[in-house]
CHARMM internal coordinates of N, CA and C (Angstrom, degrees):
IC EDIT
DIST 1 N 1 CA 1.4488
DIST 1 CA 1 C 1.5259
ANGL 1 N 1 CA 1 C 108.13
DIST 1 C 2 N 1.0931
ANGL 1 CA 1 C 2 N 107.36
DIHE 1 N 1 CA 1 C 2 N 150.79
DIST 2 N 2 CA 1.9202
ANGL 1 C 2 N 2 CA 111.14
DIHE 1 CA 1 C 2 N 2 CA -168.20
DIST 2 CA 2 C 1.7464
ANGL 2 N 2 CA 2 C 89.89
DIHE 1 C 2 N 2 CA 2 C -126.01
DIST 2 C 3 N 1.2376
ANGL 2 CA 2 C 3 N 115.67
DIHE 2 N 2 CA 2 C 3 N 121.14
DIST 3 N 3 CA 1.1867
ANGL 2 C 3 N 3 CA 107.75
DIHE 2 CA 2 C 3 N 3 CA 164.93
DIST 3 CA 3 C 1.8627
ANGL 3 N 3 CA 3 C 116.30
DIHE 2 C 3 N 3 CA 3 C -116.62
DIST 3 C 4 N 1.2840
ANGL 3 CA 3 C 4 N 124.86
DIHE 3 N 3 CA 3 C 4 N 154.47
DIST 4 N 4 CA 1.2363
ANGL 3 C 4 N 4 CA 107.21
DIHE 3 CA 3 C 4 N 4 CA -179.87
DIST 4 CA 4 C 1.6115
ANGL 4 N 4 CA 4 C 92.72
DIHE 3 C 4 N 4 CA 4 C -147.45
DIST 4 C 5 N 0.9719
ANGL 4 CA 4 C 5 N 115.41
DIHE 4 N 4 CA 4 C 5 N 173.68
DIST 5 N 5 CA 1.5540
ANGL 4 C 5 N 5 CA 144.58
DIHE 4 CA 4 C 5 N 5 CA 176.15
DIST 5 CA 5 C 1.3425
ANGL 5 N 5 CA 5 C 119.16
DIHE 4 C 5 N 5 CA 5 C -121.71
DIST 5 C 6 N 1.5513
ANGL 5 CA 5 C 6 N 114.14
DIHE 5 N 5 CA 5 C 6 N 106.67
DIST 6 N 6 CA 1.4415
ANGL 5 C 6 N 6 CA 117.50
DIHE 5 CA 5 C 6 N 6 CA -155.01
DIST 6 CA 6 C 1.8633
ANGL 6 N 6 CA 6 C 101.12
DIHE 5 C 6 N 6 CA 6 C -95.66
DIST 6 C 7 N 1.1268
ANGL 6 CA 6 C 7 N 136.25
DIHE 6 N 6 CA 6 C 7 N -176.61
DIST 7 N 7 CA 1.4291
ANGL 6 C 7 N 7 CA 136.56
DIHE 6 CA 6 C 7 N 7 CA -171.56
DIST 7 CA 7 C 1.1939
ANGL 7 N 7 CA 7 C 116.89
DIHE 6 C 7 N 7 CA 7 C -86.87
DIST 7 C 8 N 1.8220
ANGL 7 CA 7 C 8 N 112.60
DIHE 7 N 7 CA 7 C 8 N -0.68
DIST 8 N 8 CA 1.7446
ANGL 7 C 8 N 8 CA 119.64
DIHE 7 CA 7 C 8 N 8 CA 173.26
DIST 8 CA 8 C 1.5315
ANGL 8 N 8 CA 8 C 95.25
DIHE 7 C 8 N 8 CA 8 C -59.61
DIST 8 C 9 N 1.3179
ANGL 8 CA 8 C 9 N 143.76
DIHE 8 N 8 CA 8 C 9 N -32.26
DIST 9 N 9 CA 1.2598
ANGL 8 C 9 N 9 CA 127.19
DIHE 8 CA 8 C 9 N 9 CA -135.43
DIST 9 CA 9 C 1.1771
ANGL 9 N 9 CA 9 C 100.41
DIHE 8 C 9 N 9 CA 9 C -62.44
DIST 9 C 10 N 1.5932
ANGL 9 CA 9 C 10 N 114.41
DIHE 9 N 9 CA 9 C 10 N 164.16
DIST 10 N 10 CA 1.4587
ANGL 9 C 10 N 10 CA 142.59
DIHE 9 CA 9 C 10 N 10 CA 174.38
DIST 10 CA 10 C 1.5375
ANGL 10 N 10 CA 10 C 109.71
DIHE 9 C 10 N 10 CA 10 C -113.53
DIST 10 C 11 N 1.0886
ANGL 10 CA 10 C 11 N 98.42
DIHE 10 N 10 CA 10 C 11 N -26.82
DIST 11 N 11 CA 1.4839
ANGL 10 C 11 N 11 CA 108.73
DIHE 10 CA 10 C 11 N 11 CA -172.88
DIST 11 CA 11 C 1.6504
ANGL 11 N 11 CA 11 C 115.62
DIHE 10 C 11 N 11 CA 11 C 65.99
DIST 11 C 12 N 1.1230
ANGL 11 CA 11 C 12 N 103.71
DIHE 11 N 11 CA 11 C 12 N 60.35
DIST 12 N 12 CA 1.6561
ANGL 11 C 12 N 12 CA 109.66
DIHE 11 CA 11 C 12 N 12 CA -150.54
DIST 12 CA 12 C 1.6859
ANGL 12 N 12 CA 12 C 94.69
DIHE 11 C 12 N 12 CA 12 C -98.47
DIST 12 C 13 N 1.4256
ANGL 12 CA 12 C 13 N 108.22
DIHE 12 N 12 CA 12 C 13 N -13.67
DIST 13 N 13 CA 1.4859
ANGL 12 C 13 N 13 CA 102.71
DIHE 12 CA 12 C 13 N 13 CA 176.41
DIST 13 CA 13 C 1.5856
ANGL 13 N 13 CA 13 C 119.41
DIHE 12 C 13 N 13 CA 13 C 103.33
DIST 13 C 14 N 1.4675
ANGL 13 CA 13 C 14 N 115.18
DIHE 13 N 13 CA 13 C 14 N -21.20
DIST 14 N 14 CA 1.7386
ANGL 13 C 14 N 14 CA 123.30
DIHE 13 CA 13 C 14 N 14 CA -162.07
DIST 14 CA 14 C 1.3010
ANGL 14 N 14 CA 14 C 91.61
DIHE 13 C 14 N 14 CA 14 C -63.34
DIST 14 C 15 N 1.3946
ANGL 14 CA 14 C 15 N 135.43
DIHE 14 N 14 CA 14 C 15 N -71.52
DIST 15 N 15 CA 1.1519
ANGL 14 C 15 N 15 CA 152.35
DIHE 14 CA 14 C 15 N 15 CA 147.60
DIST 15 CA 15 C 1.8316
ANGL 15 N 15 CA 15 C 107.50
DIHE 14 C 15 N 15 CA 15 C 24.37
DIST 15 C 16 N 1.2080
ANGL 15 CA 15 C 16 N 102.64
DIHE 15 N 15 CA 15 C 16 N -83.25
DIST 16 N 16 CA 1.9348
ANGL 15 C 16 N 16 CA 127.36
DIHE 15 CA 15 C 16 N 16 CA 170.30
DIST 16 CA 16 C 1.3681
ANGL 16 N 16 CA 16 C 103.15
DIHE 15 C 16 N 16 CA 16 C -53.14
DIST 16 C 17 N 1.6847
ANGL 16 CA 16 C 17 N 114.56
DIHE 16 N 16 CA 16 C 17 N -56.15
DIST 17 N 17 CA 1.9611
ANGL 16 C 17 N 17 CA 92.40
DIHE 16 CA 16 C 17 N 17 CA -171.73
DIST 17 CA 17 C 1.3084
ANGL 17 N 17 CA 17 C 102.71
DIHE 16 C 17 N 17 CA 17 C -75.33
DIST 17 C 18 N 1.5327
ANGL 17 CA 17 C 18 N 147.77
DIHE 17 N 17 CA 17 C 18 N 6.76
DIST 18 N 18 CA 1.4252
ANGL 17 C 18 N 18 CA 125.16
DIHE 17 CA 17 C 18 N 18 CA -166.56
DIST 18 CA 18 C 1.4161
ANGL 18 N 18 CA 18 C 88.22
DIHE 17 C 18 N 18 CA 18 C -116.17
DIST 18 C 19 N 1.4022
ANGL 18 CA 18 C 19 N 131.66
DIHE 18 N 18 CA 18 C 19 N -32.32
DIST 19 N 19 CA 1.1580
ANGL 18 C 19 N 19 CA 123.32
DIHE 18 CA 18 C 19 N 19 CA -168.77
DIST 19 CA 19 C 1.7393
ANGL 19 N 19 CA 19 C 118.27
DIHE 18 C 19 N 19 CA 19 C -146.30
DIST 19 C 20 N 1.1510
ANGL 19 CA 19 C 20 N 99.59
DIHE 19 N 19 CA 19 C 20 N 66.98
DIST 20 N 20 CA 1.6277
ANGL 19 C 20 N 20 CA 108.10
DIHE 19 CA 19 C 20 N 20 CA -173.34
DIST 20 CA 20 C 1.6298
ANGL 20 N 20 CA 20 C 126.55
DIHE 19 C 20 N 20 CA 20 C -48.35
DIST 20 C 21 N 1.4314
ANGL 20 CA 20 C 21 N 91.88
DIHE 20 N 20 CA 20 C 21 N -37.50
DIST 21 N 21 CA 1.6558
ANGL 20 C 21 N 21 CA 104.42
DIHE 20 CA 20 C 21 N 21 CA 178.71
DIST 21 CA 21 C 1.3600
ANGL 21 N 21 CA 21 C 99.97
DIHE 20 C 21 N 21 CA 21 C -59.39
DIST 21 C 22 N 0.9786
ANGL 21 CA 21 C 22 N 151.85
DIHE 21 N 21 CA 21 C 22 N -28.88
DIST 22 N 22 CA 1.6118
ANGL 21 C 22 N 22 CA 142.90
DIHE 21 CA 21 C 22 N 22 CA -172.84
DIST 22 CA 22 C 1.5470
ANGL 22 N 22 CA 22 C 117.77
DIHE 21 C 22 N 22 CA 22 C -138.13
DIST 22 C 23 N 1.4229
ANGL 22 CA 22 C 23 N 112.07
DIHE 22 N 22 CA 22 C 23 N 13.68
DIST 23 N 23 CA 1.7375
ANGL 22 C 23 N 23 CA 104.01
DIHE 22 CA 22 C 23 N 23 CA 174.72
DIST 23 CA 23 C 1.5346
ANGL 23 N 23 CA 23 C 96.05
DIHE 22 C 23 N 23 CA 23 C -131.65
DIST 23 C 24 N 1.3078
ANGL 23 CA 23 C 24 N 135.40
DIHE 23 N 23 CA 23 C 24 N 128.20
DIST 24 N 24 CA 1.5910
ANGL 23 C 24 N 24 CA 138.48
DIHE 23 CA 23 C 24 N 24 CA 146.60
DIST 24 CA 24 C 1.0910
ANGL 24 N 24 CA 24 C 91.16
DIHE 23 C 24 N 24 CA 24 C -106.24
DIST 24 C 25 N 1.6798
ANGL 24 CA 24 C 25 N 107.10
DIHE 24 N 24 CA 24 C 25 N 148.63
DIST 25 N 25 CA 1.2004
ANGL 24 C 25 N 25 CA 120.73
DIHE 24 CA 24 C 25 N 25 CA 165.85
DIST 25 CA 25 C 1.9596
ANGL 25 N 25 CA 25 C 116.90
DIHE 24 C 25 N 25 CA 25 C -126.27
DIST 25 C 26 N 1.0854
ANGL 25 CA 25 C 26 N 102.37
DIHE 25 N 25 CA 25 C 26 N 95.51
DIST 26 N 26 CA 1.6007
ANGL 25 C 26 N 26 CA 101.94
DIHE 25 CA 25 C 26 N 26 CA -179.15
DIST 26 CA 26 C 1.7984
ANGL 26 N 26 CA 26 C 112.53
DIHE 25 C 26 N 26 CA 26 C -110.63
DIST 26 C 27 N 1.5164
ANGL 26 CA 26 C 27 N 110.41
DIHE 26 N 26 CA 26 C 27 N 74.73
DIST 27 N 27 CA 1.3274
ANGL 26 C 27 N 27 CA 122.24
DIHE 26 CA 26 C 27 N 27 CA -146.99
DIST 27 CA 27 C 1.2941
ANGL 27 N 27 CA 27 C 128.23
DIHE 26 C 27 N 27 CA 27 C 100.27
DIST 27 C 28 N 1.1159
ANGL 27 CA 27 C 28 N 104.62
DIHE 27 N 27 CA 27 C 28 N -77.34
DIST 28 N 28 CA 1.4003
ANGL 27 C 28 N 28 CA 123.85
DIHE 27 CA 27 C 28 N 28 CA 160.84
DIST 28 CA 28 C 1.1845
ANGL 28 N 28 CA 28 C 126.54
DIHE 27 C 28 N 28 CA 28 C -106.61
DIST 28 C 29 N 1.5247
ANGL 28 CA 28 C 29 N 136.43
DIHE 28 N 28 CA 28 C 29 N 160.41
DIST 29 N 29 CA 1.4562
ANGL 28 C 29 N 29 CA 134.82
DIHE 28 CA 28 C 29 N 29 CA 147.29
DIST 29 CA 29 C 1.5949
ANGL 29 N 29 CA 29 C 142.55
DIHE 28 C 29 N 29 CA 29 C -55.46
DIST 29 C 30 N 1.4004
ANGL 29 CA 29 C 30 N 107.18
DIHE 29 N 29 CA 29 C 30 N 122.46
DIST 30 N 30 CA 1.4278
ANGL 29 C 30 N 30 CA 82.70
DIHE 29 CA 29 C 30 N 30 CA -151.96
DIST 30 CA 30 C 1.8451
ANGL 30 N 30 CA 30 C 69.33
DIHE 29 C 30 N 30 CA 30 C -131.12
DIST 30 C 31 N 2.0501
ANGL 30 CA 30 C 31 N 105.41
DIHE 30 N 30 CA 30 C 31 N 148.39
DIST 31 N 31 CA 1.1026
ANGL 30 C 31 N 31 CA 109.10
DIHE 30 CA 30 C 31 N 31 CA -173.77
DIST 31 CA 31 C 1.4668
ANGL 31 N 31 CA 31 C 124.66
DIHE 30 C 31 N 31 CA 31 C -102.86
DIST 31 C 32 N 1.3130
ANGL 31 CA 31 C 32 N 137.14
DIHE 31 N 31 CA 31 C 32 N 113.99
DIST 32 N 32 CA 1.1737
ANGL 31 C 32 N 32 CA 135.78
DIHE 31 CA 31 C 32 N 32 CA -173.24
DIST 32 CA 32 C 1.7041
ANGL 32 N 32 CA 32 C 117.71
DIHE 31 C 32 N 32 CA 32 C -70.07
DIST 32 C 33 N 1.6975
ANGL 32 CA 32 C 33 N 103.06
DIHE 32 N 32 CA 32 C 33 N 91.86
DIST 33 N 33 CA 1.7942
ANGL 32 C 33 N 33 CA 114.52
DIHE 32 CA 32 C 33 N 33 CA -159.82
DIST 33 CA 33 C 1.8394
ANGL 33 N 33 CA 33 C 92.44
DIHE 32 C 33 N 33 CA 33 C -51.96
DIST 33 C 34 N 1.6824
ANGL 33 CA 33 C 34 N 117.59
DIHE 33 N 33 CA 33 C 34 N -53.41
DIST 34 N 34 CA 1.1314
ANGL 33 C 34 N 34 CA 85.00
DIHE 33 CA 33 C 34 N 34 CA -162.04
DIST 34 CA 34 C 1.5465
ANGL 34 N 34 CA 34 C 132.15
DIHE 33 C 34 N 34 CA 34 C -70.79
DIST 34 C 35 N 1.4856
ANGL 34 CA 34 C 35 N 127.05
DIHE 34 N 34 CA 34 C 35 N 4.89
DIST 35 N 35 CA 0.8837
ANGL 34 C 35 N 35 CA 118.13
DIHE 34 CA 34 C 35 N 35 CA 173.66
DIST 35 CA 35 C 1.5846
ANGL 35 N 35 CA 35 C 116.76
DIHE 34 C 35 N 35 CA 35 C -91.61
DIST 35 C 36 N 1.1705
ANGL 35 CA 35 C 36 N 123.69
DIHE 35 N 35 CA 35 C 36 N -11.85
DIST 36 N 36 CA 1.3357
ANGL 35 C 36 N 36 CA 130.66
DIHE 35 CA 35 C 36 N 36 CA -161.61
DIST 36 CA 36 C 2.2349
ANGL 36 N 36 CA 36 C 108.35
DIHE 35 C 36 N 36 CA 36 C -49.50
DIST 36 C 37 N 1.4030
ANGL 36 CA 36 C 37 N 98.13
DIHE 36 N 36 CA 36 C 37 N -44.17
DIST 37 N 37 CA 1.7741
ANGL 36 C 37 N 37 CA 97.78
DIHE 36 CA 36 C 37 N 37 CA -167.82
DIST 37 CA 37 C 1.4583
ANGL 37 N 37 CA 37 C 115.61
DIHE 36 C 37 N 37 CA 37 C -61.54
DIST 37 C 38 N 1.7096
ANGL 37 CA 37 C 38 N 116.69
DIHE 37 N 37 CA 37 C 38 N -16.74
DIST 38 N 38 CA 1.1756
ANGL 37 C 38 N 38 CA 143.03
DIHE 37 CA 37 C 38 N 38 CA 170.70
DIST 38 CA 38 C 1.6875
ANGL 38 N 38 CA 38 C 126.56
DIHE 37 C 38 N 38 CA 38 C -61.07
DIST 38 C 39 N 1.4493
ANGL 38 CA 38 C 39 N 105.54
DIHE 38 N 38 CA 38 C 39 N -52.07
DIST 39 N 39 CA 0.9850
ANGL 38 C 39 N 39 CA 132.68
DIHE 38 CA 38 C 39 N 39 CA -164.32
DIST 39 CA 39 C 1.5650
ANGL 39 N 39 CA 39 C 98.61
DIHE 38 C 39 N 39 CA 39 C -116.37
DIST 39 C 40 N 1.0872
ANGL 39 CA 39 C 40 N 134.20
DIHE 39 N 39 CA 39 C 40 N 61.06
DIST 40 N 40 CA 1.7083
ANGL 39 C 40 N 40 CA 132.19
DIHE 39 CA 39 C 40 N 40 CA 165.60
DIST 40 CA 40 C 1.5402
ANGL 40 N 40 CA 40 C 107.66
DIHE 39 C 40 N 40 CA 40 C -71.74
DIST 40 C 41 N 1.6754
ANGL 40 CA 40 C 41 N 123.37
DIHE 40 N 40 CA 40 C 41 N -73.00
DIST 41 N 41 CA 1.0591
ANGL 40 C 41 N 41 CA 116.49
DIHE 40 CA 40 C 41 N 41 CA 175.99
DIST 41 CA 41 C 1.1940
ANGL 41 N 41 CA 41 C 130.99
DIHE 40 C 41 N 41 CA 41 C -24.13
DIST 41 C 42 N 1.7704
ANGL 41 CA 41 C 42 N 112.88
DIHE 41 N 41 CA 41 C 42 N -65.69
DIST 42 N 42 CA 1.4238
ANGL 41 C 42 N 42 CA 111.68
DIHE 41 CA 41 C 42 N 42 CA 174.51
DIST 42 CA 42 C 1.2973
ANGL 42 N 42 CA 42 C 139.54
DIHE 41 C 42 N 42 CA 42 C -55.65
DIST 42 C 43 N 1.5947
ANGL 42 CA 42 C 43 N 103.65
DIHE 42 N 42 CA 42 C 43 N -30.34
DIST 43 N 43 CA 1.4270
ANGL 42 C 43 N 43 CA 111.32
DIHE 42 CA 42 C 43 N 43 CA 150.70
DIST 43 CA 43 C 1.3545
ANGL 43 N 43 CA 43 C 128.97
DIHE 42 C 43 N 43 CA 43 C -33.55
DIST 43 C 44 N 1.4264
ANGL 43 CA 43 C 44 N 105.03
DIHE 43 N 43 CA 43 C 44 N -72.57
DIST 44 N 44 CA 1.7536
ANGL 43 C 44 N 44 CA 115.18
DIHE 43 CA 43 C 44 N 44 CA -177.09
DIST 44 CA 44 C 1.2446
ANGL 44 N 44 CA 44 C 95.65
DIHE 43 C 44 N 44 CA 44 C -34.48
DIST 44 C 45 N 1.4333
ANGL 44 CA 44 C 45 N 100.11
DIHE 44 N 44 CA 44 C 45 N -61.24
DIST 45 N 45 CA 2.3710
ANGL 44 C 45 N 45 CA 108.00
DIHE 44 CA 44 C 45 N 45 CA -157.49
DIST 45 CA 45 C 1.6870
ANGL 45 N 45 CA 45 C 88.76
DIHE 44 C 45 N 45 CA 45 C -54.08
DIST 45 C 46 N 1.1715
ANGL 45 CA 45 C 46 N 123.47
DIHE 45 N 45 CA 45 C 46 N -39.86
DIST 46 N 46 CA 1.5844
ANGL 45 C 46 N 46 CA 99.58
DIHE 45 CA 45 C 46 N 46 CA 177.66
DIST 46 CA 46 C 1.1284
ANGL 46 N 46 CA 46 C 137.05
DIHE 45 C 46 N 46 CA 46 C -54.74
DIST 46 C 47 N 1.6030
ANGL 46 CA 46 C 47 N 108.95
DIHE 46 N 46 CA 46 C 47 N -43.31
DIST 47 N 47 CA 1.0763
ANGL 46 C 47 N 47 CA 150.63
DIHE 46 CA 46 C 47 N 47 CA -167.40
DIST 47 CA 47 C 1.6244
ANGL 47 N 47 CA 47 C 112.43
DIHE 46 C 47 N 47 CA 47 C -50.14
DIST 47 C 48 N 1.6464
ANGL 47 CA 47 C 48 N 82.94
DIHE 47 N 47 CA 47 C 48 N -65.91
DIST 48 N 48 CA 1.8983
ANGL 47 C 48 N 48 CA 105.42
DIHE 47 CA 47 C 48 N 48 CA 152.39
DIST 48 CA 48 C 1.4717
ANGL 48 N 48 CA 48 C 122.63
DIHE 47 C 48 N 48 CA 48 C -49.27
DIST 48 C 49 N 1.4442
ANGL 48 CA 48 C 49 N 123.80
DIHE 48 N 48 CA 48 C 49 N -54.23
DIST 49 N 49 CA 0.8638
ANGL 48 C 49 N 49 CA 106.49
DIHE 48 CA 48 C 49 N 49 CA 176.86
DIST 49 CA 49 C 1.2281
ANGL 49 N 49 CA 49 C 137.26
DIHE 48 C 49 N 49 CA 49 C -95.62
DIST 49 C 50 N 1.3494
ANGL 49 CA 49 C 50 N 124.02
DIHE 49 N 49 CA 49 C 50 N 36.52
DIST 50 N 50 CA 1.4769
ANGL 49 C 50 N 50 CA 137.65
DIHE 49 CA 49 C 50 N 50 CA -178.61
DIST 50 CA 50 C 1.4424
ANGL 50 N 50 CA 50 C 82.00
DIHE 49 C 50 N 50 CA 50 C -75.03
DIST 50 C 51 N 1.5609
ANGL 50 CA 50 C 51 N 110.48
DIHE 50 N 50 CA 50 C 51 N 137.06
DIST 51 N 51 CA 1.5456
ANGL 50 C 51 N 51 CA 140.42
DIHE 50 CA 50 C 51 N 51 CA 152.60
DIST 51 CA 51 C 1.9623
ANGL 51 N 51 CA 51 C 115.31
DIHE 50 C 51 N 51 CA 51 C -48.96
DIST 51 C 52 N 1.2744
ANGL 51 CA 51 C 52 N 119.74
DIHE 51 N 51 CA 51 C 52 N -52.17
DIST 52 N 52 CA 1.4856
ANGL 51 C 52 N 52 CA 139.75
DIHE 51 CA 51 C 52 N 52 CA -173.28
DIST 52 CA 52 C 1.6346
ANGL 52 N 52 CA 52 C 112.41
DIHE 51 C 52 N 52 CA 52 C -109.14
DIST 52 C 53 N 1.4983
ANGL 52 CA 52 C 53 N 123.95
DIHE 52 N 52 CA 52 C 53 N -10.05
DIST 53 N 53 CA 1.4564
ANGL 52 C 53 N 53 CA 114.49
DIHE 52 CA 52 C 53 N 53 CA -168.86
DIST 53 CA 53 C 1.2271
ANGL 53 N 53 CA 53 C 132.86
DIHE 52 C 53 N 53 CA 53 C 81.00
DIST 53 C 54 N 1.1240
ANGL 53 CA 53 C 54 N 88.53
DIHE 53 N 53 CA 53 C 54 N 12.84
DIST 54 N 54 CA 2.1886
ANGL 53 C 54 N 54 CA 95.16
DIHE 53 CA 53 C 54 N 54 CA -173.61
DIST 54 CA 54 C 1.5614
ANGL 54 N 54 CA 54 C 95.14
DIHE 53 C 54 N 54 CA 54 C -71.63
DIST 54 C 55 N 1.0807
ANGL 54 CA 54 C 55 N 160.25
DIHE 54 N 54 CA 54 C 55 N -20.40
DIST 55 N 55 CA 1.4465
ANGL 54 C 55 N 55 CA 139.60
DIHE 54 CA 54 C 55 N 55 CA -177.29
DIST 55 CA 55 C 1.2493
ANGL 55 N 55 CA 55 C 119.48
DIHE 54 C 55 N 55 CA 55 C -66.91
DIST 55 C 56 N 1.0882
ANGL 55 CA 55 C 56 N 155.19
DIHE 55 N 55 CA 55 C 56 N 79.64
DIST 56 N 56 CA 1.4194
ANGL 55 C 56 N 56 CA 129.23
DIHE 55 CA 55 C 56 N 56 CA 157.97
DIST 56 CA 56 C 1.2497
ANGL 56 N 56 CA 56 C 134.16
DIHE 55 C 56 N 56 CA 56 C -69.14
DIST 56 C 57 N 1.5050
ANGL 56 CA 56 C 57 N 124.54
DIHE 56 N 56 CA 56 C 57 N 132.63
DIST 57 N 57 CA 1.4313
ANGL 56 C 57 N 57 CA 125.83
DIHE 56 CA 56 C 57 N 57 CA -174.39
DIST 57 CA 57 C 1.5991
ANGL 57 N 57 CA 57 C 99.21
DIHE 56 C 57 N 57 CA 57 C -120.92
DIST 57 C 58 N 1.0354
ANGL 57 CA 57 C 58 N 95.68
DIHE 57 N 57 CA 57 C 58 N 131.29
DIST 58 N 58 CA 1.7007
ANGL 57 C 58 N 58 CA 106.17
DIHE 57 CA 57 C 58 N 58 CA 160.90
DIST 58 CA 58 C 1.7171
ANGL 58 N 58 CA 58 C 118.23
DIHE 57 C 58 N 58 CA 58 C -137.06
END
COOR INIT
IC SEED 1 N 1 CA 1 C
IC BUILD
């Protein structure tokens, strides 16, 4: 899974409370690769719940 963080961010945080293992947000969201193969599910639910769409998952 490739996740990225596109330049919509707000840095609004949803991102970090649904899925901590792979999102900090200090401004923005920034994605922690090595945890990502671990954490798929929580991703998506992030993914979903971004406010603007900045997650991309592929």
């Amino acid at each position: 899974m490739d996740v990225k963080v596109n330049d919509s961010c707000i840095g609004c945080g949803a991102c970090e409370s649904i899925c901590d293992a792979v999102f900090r947000v200090n401004g923005v969201a920034v994605v922690d690769a090595s945890a990502v193969a671990d954490n798929e599910d929580c991703i998506k639910e992030a993914a979903e719940a971004c406010p603007v769409g900045a997650i991309e998952v592929a």
